[in-house]
Backbone atoms as SQL, in Angstrom:
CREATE TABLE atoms (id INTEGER PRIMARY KEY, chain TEXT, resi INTEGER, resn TEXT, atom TEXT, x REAL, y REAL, z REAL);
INSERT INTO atoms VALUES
  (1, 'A', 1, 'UNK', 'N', -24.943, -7.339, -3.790),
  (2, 'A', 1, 'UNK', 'CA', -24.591, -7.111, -5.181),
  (3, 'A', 1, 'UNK', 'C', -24.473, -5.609, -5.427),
  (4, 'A', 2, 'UNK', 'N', -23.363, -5.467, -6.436),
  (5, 'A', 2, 'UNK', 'CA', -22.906, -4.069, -6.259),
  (6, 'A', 2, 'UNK', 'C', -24.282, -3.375, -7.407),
  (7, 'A', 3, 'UNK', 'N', -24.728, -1.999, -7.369),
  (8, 'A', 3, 'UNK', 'CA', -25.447, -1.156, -8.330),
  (9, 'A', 3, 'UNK', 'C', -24.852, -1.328, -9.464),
  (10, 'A', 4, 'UNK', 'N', -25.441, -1.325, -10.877),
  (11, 'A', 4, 'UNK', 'CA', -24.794, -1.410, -11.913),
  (12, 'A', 4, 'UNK', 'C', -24.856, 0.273, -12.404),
  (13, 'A', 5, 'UNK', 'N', -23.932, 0.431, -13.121),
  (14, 'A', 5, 'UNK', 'CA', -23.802, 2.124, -13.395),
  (15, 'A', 5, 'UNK', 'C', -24.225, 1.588, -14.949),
  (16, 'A', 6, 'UNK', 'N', -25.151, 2.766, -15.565),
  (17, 'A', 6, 'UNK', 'CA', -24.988, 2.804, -16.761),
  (18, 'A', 6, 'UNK', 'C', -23.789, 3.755, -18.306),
  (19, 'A', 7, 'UNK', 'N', -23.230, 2.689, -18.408),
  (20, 'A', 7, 'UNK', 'CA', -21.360, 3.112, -18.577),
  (21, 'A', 7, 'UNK', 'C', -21.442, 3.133, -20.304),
  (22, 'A', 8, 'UNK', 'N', -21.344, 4.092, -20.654),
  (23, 'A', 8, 'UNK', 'CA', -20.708, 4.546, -22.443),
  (24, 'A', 8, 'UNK', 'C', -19.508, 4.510, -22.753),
  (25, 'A', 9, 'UNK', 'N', -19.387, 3.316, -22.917),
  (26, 'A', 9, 'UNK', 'CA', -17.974, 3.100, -23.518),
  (27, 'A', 9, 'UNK', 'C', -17.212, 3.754, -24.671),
  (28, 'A', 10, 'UNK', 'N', -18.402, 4.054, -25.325),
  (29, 'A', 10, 'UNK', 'CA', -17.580, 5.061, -26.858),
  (30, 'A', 10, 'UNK', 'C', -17.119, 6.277, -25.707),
  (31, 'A', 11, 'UNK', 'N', -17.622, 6.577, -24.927),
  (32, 'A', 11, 'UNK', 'CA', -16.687, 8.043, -24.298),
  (33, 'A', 11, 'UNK', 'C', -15.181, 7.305, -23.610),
  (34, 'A', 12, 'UNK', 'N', -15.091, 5.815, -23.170),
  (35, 'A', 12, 'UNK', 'CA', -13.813, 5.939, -22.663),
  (36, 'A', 12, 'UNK', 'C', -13.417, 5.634, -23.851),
  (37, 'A', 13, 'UNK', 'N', -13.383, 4.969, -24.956),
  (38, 'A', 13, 'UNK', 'CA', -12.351, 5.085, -26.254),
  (39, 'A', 13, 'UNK', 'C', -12.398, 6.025, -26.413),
  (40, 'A', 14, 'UNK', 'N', -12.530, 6.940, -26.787),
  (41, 'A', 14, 'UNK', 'CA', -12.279, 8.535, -26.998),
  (42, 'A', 14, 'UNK', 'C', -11.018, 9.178, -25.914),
  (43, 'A', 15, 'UNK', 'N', -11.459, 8.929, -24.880),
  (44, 'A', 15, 'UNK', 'CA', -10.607, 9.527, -23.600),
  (45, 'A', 15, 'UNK', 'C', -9.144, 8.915, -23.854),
  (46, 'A', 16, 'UNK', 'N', -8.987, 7.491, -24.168),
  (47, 'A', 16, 'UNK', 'CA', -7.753, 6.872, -23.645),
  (48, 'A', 16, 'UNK', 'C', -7.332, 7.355, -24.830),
  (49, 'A', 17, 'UNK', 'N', -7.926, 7.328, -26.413),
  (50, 'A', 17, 'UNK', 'CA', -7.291, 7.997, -27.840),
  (51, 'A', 17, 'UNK', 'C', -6.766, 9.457, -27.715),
  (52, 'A', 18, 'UNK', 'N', -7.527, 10.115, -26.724),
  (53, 'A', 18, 'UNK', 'CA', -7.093, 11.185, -26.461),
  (54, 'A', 18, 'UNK', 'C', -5.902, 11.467, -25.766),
  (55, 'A', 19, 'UNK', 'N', -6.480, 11.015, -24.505),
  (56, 'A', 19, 'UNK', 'CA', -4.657, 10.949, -23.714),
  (57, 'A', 19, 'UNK', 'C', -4.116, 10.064, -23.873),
  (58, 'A', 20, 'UNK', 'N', -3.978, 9.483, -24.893),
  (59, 'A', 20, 'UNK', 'CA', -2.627, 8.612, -24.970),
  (60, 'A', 20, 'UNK', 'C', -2.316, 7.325, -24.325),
  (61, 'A', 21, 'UNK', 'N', -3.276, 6.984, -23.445),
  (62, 'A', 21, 'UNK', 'CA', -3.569, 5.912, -22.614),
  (63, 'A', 21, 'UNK', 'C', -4.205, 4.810, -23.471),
  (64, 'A', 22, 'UNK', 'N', -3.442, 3.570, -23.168),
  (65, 'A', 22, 'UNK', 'CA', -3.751, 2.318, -23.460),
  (66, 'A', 22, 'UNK', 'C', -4.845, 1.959, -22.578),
  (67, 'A', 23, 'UNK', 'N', -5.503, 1.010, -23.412),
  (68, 'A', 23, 'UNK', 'CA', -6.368, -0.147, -22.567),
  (69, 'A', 23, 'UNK', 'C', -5.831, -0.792, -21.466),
  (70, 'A', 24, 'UNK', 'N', -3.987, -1.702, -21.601),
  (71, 'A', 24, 'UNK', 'CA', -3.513, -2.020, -20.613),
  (72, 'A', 24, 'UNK', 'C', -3.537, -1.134, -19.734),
  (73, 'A', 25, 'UNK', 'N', -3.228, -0.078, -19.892),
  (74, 'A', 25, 'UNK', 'CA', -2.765, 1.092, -19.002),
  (75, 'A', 25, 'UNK', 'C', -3.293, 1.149, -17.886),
  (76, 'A', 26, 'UNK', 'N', -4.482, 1.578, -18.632),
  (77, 'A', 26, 'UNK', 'CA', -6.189, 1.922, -17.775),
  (78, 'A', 26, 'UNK', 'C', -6.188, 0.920, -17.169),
  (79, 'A', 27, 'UNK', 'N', -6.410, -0.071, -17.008),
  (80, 'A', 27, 'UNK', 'CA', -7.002, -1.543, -16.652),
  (81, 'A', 27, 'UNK', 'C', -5.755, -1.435, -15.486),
  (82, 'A', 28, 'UNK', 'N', -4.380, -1.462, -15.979),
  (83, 'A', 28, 'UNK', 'CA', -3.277, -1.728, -14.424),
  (84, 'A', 28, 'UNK', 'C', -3.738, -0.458, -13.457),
  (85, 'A', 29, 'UNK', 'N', -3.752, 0.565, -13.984),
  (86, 'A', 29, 'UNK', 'CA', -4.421, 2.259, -13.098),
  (87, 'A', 29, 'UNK', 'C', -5.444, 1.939, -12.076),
  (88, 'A', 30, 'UNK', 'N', -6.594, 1.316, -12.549),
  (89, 'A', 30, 'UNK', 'CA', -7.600, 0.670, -11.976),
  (90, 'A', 30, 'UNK', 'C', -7.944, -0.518, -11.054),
  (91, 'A', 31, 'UNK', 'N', -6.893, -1.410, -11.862),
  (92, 'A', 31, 'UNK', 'CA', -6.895, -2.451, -10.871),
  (93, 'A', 31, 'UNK', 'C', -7.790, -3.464, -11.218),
  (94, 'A', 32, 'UNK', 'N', -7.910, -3.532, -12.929),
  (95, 'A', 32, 'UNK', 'CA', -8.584, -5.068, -13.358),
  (96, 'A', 32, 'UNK', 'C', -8.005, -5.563, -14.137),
  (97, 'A', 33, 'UNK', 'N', -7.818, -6.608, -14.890),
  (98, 'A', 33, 'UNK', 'CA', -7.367, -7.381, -15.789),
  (99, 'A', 33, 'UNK', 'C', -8.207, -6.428, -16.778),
  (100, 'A', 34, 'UNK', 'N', -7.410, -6.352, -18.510),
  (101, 'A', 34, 'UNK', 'CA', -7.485, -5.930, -19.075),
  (102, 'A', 34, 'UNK', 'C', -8.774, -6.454, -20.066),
  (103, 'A', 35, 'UNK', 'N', -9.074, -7.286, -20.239),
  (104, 'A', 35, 'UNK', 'CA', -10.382, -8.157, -20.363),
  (105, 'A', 35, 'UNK', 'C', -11.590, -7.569, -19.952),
  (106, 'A', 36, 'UNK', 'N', -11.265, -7.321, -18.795),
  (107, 'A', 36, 'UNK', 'CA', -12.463, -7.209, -17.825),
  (108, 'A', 36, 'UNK', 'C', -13.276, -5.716, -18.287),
  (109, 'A', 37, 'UNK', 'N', -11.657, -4.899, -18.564),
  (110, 'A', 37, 'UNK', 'CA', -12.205, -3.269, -19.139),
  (111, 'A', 37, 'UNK', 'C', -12.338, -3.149, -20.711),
  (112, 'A', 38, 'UNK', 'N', -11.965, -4.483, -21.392),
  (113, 'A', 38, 'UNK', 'CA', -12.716, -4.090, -22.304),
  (114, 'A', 38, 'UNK', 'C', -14.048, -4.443, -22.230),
  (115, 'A', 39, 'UNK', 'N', -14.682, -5.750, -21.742),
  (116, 'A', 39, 'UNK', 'CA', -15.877, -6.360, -21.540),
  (117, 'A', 39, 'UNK', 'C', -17.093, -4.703, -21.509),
  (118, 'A', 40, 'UNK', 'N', -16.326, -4.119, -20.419),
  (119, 'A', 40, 'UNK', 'CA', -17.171, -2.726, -20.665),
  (120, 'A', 40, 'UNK', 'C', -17.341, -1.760, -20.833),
  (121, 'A', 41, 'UNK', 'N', -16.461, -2.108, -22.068),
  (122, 'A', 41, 'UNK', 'CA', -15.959, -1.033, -22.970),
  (123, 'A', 41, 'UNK', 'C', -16.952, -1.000, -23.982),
  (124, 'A', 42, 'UNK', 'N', -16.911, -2.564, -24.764),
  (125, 'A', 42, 'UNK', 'CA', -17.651, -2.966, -25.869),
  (126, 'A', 42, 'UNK', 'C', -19.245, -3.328, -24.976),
  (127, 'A', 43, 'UNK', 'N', -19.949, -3.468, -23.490),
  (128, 'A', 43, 'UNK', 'CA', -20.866, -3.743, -23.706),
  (129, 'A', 43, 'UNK', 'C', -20.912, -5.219, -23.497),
  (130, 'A', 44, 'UNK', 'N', -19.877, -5.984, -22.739),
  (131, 'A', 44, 'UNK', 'CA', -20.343, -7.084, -22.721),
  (132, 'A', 44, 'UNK', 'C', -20.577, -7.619, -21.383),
  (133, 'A', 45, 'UNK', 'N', -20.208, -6.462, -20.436),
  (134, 'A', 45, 'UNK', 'CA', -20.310, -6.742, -19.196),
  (135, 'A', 45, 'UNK', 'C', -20.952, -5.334, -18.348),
  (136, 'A', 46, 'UNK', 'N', -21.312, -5.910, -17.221),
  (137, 'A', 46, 'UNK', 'CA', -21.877, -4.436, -16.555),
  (138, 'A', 46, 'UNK', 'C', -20.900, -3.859, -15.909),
  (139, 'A', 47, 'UNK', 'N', -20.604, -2.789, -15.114),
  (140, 'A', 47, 'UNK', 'CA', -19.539, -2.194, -14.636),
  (141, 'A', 47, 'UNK', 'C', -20.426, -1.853, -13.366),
  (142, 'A', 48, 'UNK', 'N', -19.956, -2.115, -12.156),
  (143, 'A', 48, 'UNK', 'CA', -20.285, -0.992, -10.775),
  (144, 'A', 48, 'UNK', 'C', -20.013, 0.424, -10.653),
  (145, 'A', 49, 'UNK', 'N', -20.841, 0.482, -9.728),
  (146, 'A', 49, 'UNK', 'CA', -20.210, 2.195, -9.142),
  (147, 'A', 49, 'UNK', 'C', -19.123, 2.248, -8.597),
  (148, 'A', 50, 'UNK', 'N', -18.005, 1.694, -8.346),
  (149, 'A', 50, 'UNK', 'CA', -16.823, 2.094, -7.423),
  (150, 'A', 50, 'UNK', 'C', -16.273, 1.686, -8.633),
  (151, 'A', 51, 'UNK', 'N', -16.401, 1.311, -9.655),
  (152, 'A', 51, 'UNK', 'CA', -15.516, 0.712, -11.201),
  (153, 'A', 51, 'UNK', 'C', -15.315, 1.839, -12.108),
  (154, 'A', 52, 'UNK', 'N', -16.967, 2.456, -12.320),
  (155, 'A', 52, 'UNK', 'CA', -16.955, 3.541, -12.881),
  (156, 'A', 52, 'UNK', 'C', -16.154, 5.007, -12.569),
  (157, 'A', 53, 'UNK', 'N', -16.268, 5.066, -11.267),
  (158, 'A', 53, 'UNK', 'CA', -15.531, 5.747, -10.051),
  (159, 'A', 53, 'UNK', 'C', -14.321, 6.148, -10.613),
  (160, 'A', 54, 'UNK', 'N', -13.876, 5.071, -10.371),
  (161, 'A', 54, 'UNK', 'CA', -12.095, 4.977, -10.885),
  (162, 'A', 54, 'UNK', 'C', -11.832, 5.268, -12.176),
  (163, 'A', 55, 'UNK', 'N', -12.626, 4.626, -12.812),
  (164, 'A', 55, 'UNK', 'CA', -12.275, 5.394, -14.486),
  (165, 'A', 55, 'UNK', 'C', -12.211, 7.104, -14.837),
  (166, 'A', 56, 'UNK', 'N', -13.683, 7.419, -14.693),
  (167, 'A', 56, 'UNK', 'CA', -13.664, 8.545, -14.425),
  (168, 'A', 56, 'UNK', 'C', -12.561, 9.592, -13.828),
  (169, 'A', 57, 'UNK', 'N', -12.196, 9.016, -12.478),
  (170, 'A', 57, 'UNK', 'CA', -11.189, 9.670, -11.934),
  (171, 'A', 57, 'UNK', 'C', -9.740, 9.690, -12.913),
  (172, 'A', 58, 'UNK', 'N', -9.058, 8.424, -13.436),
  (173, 'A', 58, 'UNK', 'CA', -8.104, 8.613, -13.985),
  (174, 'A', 58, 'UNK', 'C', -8.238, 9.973, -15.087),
  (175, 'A', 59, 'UNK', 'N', -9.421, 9.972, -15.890),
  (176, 'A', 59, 'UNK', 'CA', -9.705, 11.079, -16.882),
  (177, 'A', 59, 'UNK', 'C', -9.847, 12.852, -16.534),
  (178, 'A', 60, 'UNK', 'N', -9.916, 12.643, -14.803),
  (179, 'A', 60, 'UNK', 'CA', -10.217, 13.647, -14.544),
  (180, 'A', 60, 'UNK', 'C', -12.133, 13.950, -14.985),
  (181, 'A', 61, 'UNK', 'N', -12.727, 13.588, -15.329),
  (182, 'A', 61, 'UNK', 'CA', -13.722, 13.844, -15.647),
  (183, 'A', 61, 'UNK', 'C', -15.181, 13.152, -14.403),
  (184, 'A', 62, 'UNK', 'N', -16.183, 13.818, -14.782),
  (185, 'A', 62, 'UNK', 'CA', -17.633, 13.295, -13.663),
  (186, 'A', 62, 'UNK', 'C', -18.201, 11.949, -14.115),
  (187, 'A', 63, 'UNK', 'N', -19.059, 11.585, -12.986),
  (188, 'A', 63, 'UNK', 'CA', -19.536, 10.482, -13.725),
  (189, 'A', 63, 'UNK', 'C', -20.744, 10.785, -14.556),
  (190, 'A', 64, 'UNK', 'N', -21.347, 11.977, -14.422),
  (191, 'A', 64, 'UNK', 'CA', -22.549, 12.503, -15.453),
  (192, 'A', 64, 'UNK', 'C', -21.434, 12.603, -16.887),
  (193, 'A', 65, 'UNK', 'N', -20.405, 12.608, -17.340),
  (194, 'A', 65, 'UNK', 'CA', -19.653, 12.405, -18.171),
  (195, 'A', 65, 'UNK', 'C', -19.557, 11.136, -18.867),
  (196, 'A', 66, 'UNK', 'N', -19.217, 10.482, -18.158),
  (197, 'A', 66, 'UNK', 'CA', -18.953, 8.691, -18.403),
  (198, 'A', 66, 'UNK', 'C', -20.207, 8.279, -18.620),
  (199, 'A', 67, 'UNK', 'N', -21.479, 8.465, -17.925),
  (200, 'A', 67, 'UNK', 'CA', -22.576, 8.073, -18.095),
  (201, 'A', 67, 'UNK', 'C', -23.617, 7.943, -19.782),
  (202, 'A', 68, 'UNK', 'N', -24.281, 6.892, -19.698),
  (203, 'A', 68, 'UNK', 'CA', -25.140, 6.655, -21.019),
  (204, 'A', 68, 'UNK', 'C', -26.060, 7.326, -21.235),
  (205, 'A', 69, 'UNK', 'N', -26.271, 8.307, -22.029),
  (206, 'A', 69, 'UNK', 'CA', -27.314, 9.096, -22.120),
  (207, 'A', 69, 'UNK', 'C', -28.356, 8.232, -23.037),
  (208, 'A', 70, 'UNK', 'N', -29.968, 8.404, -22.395),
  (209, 'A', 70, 'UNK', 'CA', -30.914, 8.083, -22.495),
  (210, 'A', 70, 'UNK', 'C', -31.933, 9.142, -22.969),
  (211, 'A', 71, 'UNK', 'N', -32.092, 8.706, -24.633),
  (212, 'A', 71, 'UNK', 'CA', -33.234, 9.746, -25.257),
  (213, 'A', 71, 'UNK', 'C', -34.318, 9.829, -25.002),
  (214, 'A', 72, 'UNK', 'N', -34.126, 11.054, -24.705),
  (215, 'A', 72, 'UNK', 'CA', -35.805, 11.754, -24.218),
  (216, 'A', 72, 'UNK', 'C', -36.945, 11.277, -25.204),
  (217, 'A', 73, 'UNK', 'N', -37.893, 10.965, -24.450),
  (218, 'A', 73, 'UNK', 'CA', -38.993, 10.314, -24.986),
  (219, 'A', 73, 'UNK', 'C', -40.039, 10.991, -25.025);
């Protein structure tokens, strides 16, 4: 079973609003059904590390970027 990445989806809506990139878009770029990237987009599904990978990469951006930040306690 693949690692689950912990994935912030409000940063890829932002990214694709930014560049101009659709949800379809992303999802054919990547190589999932479009479903699948919203599922963890909104949080309804977990995403892997080689999933996250690819997103990231289309944005040009790290995965300490994409990643869910967790308040300091």
């Amino acid at each position: 079973m693949a690692d689950q990445f912990t994935f912030n989806g409000r940063r890829v809506r932002a990214w694709c609003v930014d560049s101009g990139i659709t949800y379809d878009e992303l999802a054919e770029r990547i190589g999932v059904p479009v479903g699948t990237l919203k599922a963890w987009i909104y949080g309804q599904r977990g995403i892997s590390f080689p999933q996250a990978c690819a997103i990231a990469e289309v944005f040009g951006k790290s995965l300490d970027d994409l990643r869910e930040q967790k308040a300091a306690s």
